[in-house]
C-alpha positions as CSV (number, residue, x, y, z in Angstrom):
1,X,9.8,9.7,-36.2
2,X,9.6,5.6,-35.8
3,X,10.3,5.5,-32.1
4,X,11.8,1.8,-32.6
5,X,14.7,3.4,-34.5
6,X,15.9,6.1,-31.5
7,X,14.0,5.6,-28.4
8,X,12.4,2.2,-27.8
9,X,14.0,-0.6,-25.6
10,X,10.9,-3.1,-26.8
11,X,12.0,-6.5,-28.6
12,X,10.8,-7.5,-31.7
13,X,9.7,-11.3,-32.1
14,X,10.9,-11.8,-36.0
15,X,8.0,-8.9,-37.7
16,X,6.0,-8.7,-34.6
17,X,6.7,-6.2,-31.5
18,X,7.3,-8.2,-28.0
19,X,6.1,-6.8,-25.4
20,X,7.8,-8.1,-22.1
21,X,7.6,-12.3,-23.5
22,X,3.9,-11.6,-25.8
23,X,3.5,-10.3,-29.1
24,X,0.7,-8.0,-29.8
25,X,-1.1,-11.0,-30.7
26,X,-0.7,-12.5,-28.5
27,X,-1.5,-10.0,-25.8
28,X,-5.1,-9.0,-27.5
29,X,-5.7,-13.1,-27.1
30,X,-5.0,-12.5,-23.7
31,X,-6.6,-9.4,-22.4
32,X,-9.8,-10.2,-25.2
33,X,-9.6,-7.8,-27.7
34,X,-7.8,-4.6,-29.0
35,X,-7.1,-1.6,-27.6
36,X,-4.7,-2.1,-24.8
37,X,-2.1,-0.6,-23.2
38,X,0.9,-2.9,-22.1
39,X,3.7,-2.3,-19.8
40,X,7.2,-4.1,-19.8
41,X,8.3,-5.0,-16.3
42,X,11.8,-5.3,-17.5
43,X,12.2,-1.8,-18.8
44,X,10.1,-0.8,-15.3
45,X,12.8,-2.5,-13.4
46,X,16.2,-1.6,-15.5
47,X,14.5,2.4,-15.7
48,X,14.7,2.6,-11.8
49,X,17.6,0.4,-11.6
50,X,19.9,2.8,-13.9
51,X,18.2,5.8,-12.3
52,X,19.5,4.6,-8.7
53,X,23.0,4.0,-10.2
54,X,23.2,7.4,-11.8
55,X,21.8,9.3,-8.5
56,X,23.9,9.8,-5.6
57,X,22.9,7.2,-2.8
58,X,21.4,10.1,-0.4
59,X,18.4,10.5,-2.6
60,X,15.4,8.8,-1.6
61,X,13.3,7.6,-5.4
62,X,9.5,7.7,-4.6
63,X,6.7,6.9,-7.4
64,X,4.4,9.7,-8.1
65,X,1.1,7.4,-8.4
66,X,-0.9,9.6,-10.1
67,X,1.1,8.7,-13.9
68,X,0.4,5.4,-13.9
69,X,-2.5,4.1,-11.2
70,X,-2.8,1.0,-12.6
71,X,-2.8,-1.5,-9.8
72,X,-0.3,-4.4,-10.9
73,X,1.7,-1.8,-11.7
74,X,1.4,0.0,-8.5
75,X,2.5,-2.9,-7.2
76,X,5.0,-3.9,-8.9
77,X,7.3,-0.6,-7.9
78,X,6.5,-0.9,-4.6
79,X,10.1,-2.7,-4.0
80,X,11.3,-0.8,-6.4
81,X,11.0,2.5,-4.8
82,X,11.5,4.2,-1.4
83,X,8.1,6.0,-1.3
84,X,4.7,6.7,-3.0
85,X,3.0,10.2,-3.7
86,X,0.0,10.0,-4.3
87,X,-3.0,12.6,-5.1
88,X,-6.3,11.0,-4.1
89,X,-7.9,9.7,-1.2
90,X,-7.9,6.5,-3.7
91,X,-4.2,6.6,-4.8
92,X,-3.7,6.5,-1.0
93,X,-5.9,3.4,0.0
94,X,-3.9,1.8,-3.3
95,X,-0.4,2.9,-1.8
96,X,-1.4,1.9,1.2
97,X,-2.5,-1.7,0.4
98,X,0.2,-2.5,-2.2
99,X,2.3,-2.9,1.0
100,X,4.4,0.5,1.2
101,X,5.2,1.8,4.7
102,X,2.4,5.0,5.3
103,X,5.6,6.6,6.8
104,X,6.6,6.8,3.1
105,X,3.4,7.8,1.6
106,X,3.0,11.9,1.2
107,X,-0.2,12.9,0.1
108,X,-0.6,16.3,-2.4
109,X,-3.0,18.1,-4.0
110,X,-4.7,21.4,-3.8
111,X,-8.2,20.4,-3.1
112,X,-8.2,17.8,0.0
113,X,-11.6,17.3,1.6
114,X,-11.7,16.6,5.3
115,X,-13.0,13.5,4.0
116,X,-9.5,13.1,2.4
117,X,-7.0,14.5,5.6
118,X,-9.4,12.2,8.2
119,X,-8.4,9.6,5.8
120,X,-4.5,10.5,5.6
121,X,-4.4,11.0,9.5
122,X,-5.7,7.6,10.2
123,X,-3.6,6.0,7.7
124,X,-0.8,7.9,9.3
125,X,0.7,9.2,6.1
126,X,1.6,12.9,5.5
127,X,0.1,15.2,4.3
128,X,2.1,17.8,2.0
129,X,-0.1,20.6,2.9
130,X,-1.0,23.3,-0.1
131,X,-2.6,26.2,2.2
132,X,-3.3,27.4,5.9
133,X,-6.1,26.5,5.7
134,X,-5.4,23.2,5.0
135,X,-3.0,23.1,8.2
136,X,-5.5,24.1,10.2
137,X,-8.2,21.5,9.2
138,X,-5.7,19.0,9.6
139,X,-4.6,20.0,13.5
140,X,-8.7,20.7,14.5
141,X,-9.4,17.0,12.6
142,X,-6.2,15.8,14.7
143,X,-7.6,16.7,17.9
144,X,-11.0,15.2,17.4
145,X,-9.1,11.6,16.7
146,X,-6.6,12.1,19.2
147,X,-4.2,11.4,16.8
148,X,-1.5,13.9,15.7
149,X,-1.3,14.8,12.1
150,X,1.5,13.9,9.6
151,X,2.4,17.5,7.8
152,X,5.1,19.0,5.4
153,X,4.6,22.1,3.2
154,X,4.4,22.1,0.2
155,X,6.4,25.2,-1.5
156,X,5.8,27.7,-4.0
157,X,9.0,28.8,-5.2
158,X,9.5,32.3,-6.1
159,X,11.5,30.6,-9.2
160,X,10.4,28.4,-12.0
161,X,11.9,25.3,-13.8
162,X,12.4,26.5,-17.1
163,X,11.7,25.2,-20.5
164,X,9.6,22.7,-18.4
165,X,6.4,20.7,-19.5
166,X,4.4,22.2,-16.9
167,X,5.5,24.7,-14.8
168,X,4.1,24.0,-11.2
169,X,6.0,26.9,-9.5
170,X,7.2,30.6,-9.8
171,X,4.3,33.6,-9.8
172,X,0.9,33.1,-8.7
173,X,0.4,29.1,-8.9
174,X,-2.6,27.1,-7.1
175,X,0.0,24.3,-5.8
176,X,1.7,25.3,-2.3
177,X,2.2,27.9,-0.2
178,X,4.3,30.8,-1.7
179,X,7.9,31.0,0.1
180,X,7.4,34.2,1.0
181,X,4.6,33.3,3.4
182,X,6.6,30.6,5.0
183,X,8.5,32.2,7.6
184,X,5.5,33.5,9.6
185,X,3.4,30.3,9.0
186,X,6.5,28.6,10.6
187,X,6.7,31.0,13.7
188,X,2.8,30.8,14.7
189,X,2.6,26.7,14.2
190,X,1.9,25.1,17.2
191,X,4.6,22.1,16.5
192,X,2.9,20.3,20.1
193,X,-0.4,20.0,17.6
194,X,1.1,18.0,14.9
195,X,4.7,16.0,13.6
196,X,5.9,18.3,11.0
197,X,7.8,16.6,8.9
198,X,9.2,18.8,6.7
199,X,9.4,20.6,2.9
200,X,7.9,19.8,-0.4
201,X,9.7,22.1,-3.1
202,X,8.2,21.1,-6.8
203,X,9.2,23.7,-9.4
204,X,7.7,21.8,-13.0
205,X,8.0,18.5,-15.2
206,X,9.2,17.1,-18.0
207,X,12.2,18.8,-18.7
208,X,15.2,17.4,-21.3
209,X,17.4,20.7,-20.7
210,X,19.9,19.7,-18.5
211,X,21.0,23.4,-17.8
212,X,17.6,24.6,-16.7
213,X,17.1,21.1,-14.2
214,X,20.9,22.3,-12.8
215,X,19.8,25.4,-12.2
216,X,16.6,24.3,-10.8
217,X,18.6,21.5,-8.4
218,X,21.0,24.8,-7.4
219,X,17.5,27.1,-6.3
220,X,16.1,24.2,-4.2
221,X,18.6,23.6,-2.7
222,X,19.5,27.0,-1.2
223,X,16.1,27.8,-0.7
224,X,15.8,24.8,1.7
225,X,18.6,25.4,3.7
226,X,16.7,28.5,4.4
227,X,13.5,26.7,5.4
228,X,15.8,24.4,7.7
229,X,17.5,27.6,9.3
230,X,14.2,29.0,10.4
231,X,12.5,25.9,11.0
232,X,12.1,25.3,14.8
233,X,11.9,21.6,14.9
234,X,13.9,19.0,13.1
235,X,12.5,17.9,10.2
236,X,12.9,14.3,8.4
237,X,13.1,15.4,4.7
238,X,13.4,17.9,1.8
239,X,11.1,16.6,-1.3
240,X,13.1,18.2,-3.9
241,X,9.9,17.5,-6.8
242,X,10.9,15.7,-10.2
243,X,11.1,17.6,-13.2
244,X,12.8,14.5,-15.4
245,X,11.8,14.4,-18.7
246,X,11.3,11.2,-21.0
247,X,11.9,12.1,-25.3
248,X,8.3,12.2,-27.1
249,X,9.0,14.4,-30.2
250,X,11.4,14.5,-33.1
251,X,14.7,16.0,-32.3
252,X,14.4,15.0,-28.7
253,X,16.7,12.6,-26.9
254,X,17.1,11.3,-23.9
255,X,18.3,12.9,-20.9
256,X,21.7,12.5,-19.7
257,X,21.8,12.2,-16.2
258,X,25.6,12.2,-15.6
259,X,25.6,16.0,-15.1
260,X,22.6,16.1,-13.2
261,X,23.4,13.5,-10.6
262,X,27.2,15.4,-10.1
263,X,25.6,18.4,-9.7
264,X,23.7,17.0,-7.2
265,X,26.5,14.8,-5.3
266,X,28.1,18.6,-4.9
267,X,24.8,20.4,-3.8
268,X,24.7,17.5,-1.1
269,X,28.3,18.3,0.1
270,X,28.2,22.0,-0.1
271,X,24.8,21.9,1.9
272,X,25.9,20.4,5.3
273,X,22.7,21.5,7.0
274,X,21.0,18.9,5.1
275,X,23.5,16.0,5.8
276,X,20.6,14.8,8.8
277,X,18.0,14.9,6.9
278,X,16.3,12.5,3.7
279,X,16.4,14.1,0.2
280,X,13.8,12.7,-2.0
281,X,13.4,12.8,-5.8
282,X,9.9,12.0,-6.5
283,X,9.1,11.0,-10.2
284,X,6.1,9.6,-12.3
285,X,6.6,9.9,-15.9
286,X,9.9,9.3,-15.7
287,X,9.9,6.1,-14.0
288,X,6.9,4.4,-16.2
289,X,6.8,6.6,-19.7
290,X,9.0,4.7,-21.4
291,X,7.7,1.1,-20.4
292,X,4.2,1.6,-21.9
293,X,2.6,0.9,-25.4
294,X,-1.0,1.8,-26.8
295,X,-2.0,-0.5,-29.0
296,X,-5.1,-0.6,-31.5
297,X,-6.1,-2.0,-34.4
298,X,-6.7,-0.7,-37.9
299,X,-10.3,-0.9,-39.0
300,X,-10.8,0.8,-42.0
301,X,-8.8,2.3,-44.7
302,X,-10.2,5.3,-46.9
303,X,-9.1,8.3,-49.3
304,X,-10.2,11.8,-48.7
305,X,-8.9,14.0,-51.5
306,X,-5.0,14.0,-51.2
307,X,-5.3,12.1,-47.6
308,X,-5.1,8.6,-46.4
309,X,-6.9,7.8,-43.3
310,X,-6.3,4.5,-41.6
311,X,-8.8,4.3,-38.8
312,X,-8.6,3.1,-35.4
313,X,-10.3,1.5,-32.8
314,X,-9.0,3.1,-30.7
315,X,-8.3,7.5,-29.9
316,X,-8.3,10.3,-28.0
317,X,-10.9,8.6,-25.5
318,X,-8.2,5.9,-24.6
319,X,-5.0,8.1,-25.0
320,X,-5.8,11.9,-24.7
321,X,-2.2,13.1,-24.5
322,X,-1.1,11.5,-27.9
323,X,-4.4,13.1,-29.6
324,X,-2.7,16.3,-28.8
325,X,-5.4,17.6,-26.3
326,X,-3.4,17.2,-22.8
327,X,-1.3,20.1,-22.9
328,X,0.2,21.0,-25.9
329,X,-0.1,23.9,-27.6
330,X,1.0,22.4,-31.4
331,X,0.1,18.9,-31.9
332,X,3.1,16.9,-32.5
333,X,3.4,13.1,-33.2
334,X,4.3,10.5,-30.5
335,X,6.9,7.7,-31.9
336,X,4.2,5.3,-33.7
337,X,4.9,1.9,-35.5
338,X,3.0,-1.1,-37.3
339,X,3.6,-3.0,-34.6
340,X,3.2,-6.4,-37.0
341,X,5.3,-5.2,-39.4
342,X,8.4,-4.1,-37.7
343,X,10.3,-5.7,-40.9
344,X,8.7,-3.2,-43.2
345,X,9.5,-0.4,-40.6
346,X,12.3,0.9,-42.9
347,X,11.2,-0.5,-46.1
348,X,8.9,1.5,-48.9
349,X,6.5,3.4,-46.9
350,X,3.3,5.8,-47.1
351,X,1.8,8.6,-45.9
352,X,-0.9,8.4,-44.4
353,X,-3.1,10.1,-41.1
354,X,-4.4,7.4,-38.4
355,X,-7.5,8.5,-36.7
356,X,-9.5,6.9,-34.0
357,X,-13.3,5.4,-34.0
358,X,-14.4,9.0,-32.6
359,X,-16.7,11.3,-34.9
360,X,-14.9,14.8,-33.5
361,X,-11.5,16.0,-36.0
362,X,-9.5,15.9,-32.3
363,X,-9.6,11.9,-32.3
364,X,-5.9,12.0,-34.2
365,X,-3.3,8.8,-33.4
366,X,-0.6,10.1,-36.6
367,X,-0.7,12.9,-38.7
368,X,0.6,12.4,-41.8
369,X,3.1,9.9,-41.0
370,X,5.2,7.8,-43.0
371,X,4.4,4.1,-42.4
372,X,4.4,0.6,-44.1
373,X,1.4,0.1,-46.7
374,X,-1.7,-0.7,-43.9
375,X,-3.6,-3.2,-44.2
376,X,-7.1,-3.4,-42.0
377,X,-6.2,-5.7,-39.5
378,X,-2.6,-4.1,-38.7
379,X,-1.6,-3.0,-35.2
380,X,-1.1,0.5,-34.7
381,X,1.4,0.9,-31.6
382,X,2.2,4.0,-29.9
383,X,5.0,4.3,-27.6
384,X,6.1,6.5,-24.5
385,X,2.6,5.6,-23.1
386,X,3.3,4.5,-20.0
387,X,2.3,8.1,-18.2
388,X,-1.3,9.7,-18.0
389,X,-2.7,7.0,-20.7
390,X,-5.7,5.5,-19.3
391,X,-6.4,7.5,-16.3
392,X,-5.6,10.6,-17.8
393,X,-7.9,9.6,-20.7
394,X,-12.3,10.3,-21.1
395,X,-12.8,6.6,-21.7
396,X,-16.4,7.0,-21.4
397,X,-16.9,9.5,-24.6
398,X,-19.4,8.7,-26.6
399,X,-19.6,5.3,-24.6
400,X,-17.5,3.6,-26.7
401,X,-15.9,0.1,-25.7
402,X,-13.5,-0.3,-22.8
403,X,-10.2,-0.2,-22.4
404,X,-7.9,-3.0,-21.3
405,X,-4.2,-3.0,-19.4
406,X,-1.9,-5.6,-18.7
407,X,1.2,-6.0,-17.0
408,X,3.7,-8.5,-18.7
């Protein structure tokens, strides 16, 4: 699959790819050298922009930090969103500092230190808490700073989002308090001890099945006018997770979200004990996936028996999830492209496998793709990296050079 036939919005700039006004070229001239990753402010901007149109205007959009912490970028949604999530005392101090109201900054995450819930209380963000334990650390650190804690709960549904990328809910899961438990944590909270704000239900990710995210939307719904109904305070919102998925793979498209925003403009008017309080979506990949490109150059060509590497350099250490080794189970291709040739895209092409700089058989950019005839020197782009790239990546294996990003 060439991802600049079916899924890319990037320009081309006569044979070279343009990313946001820069060619490739012209970007490594900028940021020094190749690899990079560069991100598209426009597609940023027109992503959330169409998102917002297709959603009914009662749901909140918040930025799930943690798949894409790149600073500028950070930044750079901070008007384009409602809220941040973040996952780290870090992604908090980032969120907090790109401007974005800490009344709209949740903070999740299994493993919080004190360290970490000192932190959120004197920020005065919320904590989405993930155990009892967790509540009560956060009420006894409260009372020791006289200041009262920010808390929601975090759910663990008795269902699942199916057919999902990762499923984050359903069974026994580490994320969230299972449902079950949640009316008798509710009746012993001491709600004089700390503002409870409310409900985080997250039920899995990147998801392309529009049936299975109705069906999901459906569930969450009913399960949290049941939290509200047994809730003795008034809470402020219902975090009803993500689960939108962006196309990586051949055969996949992109999701339509006509269905999925009118089944949601009828959950909201069949629910009427939610009509007080916010309902936020909260996405990461699907917000930034698309607007991202790896890019490294090719350094060597050689034959192996019947195969013809092209290697990189650039890999796994810079983009872990396209090497294959971030969750799936079959490696499969992300869209590639030459990205100085995007004349030849369509013209007499090879086969050929494009490796990275790595000595371990994992460090794999393309297998046996077809491409236009390389030449060392070409650009090797890889698209739909906008999500867990470079922070999701071991950029210090086998110490190799680092890694640049840039924000056009």
């Amino acid at each position: 699959m060439k991802a600049h036939d079916t899924l890319t919005p990037f320009e081309q700039e006569q044979h070279q790819l343009k990313i946001g006004n820069k060619t490739l070229s012209q970007i490594e001239m900028l940021v020094g050298s190749t690899p990079y990753y560069a991100y598209d402010r426009a597609i940023l901007s027109k992503t959330v922009s169409s998102l917002k149109e297709a959603l009914p205007e009662r749901i909140s959009l918040h930025y799930a930090i943690k798949a894409n912490p790149y600073p500028p970028l950070v930044n750079f949604m901070r008007p384009l969103v409602s809220g941040f999530d973040v996952a780290s005392a870090k992604e908090m101090l980032l969120a907090i500092q790109s401007g974005m109201s800490p009344n709209e900054i949740s903070f999740a995450g299994p493993g919080k230190t004190e360290d970490d819930i000192r932190a959120a209380i004197v920020a005065g963000i919320t904590l989405h808490a993930e155990s009892t334990t967790e509540i009560q650390r956060a009420v006894d650190i409260g009372k020791q700073l006289s200041i009262k804690p920010n808390i929601a709960i975090r759910i663990n549904p008795a269902f699942e989002l199916k057919a999902s990328g990762m499923k984050m809910a359903g069974g026994a899961k580490p994320f969230g308090i299972d449902e079950e438990q949640i009316p008798s944590i509710l009746a012993e909270l001491d709600y004089q001890m700390l503002n409870f704000r409310g409900f985080h239900i997250y039920a899995g990710s990147q998801n392309l099945k529009i049936e299975a995210i109705i069906e999901m939307h459906q569930k969450t719904f009913a399960l949290a006018e049941r939290l509200i109904s047994i809730t003795p305070v008034q809470i402020d919102y219902i975090n009803i997770g993500g689960g939108l998925g962006i196309p990586y793979f051949a055969g996949e498209t992109r999701l339509n979200l006509a269905p999925v925003a009118d089944n949601l403009a009828t959950l909201i008017a069949q629910h009427s004990s939610l009509c007080d309080i916010e309902l936020i979506m909260e996405l990461g990949r699907y917000l930034v996936g698309e607007a991202g490109v790896y890019v490294s150059k090719v350094v060597d060509i050689k034959a192996s028996r019947e195969t013809t590497y092209a290697v990189c350099d650039g890999g796994l250490h810079h983009h872990l999830a396209n090497s294959g080794n971030f969750g799936q189970v079959i490696r499969k291709n992300y869209p590639v492209a030459v990205g100085n040739k995007m004349d030849l895209q369509n013209a007499d092409t090879e086969t050929v496998t494009v490796v990275g700089p790595l000595c371990t058989p994992l460090d794999i950019i393309a297998d046996k793709v077809q491409l236009p005839a390389l030449e060392i020197g070409d650009y090797i782009a890889v698209y739909q990296s906008g999500a867990y790239g470079a922070s999701a990546s071991p950029q210090s294996f086998l110490s190799q050079p680092e890694l640049s990003e840039i924000l056009l």
